[in-house]
Structures are given as C-alpha cells and as structure tokens.
C-alpha positions in Angstrom: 11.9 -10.4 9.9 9.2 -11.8 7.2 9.0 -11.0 3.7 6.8 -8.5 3.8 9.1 -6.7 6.5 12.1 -6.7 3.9 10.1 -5.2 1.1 8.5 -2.6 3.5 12.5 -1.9 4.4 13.0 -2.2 0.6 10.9 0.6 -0.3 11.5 2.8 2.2 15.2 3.1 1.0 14.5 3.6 -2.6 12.1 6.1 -1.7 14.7 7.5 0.4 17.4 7.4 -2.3 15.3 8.9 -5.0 14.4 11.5 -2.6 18.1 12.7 -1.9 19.0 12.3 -5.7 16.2 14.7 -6.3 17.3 17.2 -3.7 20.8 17.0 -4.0 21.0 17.0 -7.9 18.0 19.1 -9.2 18.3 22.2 -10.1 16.0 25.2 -8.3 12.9 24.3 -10.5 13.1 20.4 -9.9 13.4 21.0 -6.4 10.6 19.1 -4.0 8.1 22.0 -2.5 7.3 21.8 0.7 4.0 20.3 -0.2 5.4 17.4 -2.4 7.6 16.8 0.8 4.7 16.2 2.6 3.1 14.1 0.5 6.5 12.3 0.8 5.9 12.3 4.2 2.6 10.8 4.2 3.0 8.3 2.3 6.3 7.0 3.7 4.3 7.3 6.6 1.2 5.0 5.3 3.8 2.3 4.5 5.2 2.3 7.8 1.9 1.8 9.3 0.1 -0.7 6.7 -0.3 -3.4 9.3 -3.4 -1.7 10.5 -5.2 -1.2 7.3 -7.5 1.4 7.6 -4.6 3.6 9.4 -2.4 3.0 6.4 -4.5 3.4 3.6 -5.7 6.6 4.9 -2.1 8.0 5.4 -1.2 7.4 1.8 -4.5 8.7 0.2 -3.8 12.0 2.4 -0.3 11.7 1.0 -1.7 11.0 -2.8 -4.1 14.3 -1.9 -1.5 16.6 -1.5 0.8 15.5 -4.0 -1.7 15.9 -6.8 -2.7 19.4 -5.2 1.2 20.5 -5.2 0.5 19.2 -9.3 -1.8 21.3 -10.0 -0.1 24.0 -8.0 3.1 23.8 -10.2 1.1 23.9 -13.3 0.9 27.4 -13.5 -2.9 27.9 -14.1 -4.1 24.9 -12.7 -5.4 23.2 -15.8 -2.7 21.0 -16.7 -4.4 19.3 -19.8 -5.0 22.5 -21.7 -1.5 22.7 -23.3 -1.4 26.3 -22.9 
C-alpha cells in the first residue's frame, strides 16, 4: 500500500469516528438527518473512488449538494444569514 492509500484509509476512519461520536453522544437536536447521512455517504463514497477523477469528484460535489441543502433545511426559514 502507497501513501496515498494510507491517507485514503486515514480519512475514512476519522470520518468514521467523528460520525459515531456524533450519533452516539449528541443529543436529539445534534443528531445527523437522514440527508446529512447521505451526504456522509456521498462523500465517503467520492474518496473511495478518487482514482478515477471525474467519478470521484462528482460523488463528493453530490455529497457537498446535499449537505448544504440539509443546512438550509435545519435553518428554520431557509435564510441562514438573516439572524432572525
């Protein structure tokens, strides 16, 4: 295994740490929706498959898409720069 094989294996279980510290410890309002899992999903998904670029890349920005929509969702009005 390379370097860059490591790191991919590296991430993947920090990502997967932080995930179960977030679902095991948070309370019911800091729990991940099943849209932010998703996104999760996607993106954990794009790393596993950045060896083919285009395949990767795309995976993540569909993960990035849906996290930022479950964002907005969890905002309440979906205007999260008003300060209302």
């Amino acid at each position: 295994m390379d370097i860059s094989g490591l790191y991919i294996v590296l991430s993947v279980f920090v990502l997967l740490v932080i995930v179960l510290l977030v679902f095991f410890t948070g309370n019911e309002k800091n729990r991940l929706t099943t849209l932010a899992s998703l996104a999760f999903v996607f993106v954990l998904a794009g790393i596993f498959f950045g060896e083919n670029r285009a395949i990767g890349y795309s995976l993540m920005g569909i993960g990035m898409v849906f996290a930022l929509i479950d964002i907005f969702r969890r905002s309440g009005k979906g205007n999260p720069g008003t300060g209302d």
